[in-house]
N, C-alpha and C positions, 0 to 999 in steps of 0.2 A: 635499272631496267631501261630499255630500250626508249625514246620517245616516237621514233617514226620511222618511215622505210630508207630515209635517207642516209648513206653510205655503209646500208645494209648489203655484203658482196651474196653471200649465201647463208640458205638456213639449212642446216643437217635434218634428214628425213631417217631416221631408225625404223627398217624394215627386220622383224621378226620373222626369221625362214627358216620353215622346215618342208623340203619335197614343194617348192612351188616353183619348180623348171616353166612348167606349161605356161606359168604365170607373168613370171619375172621380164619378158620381154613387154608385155605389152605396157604393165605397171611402170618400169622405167621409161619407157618411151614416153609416159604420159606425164612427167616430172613435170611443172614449171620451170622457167628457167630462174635461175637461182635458186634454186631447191636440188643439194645435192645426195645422193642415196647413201645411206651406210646398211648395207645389208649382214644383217646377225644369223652368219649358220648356224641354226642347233641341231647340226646331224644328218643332216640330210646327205641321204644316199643315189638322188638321181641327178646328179651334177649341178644341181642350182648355183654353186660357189662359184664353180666355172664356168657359169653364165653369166652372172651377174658380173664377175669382176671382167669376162669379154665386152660387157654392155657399160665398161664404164665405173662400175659403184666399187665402194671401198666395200671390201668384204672384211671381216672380223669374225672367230670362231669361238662359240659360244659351247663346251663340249657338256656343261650341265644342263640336261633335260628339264623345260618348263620355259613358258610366256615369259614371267615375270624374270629368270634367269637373262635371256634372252635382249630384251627390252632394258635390262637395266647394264648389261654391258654395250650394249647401241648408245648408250645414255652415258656412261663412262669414255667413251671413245671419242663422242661428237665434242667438237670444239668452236660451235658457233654459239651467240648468247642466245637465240630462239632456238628449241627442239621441236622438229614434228615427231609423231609414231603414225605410222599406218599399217596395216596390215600387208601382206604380199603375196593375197591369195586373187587380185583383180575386182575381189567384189566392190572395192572403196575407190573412187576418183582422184587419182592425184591431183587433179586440175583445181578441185576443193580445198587446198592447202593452202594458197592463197589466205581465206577467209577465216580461218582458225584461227593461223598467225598472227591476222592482221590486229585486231586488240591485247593479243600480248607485245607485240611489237610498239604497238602505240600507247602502252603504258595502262591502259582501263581495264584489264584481266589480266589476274597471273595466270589462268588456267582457262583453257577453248577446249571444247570435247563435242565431239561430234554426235547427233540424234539423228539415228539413222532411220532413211524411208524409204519402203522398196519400194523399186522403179514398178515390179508388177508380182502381180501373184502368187505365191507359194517361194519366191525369193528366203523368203526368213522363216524357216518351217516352227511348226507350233508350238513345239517343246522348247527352243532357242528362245521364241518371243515370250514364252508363258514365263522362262526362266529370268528372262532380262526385267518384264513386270514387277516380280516380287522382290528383285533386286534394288530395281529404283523405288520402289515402295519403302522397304528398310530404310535405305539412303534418305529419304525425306523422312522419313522417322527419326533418323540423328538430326534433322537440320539442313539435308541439305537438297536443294530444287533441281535436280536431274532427272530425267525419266529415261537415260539411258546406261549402259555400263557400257561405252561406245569402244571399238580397239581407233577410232581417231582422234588425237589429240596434239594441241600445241600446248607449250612452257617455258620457261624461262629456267635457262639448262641449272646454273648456280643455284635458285632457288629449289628446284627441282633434286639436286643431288640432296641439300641439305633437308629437303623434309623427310629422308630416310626411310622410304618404303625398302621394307624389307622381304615381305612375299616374291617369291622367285617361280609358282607357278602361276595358276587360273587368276591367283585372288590378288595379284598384283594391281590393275586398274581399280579394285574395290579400295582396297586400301590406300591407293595414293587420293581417292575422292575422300573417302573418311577422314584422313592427314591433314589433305586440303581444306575443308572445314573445321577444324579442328584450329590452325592454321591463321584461321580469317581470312583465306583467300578468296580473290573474287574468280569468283567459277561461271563460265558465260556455255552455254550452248548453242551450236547453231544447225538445223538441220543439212543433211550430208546425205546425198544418193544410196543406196545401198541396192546391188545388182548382183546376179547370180556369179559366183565364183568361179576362175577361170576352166573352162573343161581340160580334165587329165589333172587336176587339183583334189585334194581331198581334207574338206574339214576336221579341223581335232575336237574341235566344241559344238557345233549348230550341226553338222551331218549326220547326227544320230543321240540318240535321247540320252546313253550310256557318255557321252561326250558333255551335253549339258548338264548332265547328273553331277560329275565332276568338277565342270566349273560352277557352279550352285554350289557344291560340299567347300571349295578352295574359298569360294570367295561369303558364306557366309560362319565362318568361321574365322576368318577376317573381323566380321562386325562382334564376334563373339570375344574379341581382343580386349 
């Protein structure tokens, strides 16, 4: 593992895309420098691939439907020892990527997950947060100190491929926390902005209850492993 930033050139950021055109400009623009994009189309039909690879990022075509599909070919593709994932819908800050990284990088976590807080009101509607509660409730129920099921995270990519998560839609990020404790990994949190998602963008999971229904079913059935 890593011990520190030094003669670190870049770290691979895995963007999971589906239909985030609206989005994808302002999210890359907001990269750190040394943070470079691998954007994961899974399907998307309003030209995101063609934006993103205009703006720069490695694009890679993901054609099996699901998060976890998605995420874990971003994850197979990258080639730096640090992974980020963030989302590529604008709600998350790239400019927070930094701060993930920085303890797996310097060797004191293998795993940074982001606890997300909305910047203001009605950001994380009810049904999304009530779902993510019971979530990390469960999660500390096996053992383990999250109170988020965050889509931000940093890893240490080697590490990462070999702990084997195999969920390929919702219940992906559950499972590699359940793995990760399992694991004895050291799992650090750090709070992370969470801000309304880019307009002309549409949520698969938190924009409607029928969406968090499903990632709830993916991902505790996961813990039912």
């Amino acid at each position: 593992m890593l011990a520190s930033f030094e003669g670190v050139d870049k770290i691979d950021v895995v963007l999971p895309c589906l239909n985030e055109a609206a989005a994808l400009p302002g999210v890359l623009g907001a990269l750190p420098d040394g943070y470079r994009a691998l954007v994961v189309d899974n399907g998307s039909t309003d030209g995101s691939p063609e934006i993103a690879a205009r703006l720069g990022a490695t694009v890679v075509h993901e054609p099996r439907a699901g998060y976890g599909a998605a995420v874990h070919t971003g994850l197979e593709a990258a080639t730096t020892d640090v992974v980020c994932f963030l989302d590529a819908d604008g709600s998350l800050d790239p400019a927070e990527l930094p701060t993930l990284a920085a303890p797996v990088l310097a060797g004191t976590a293998d795993l940074a997950v982001g606890r997300r807080v909305p910047v203001a009101r009605g950001v994380w509607p009810w049904h999304a947060r009530a779902g993510n509660l019971l979530l990390a409730r469960l999660l500390r129920r096996h053992g383990l100190d999250v109170t988020d099921i965050a889509p931000a995270r940093a890893a240490n990519r080697v590490l990462l491929l070999a702990l084997g998560v195999a969920d390929r839609a919702f219940g992906y990020p559950l499972e590699l926390l359940v793995k990760a404790q399992r694991a004895g990994w050291r799992v650090v949190e750090h709070d992370v902005r969470y801000a309304e998602r880019a307009k002309g963008t549409e949520s698969k999971v938190s924009g409607s209850v029928r969406g968090t229904a499903r990632a709830v079913r993916d991902m505790t059935r996961v813990l039912r492993q």
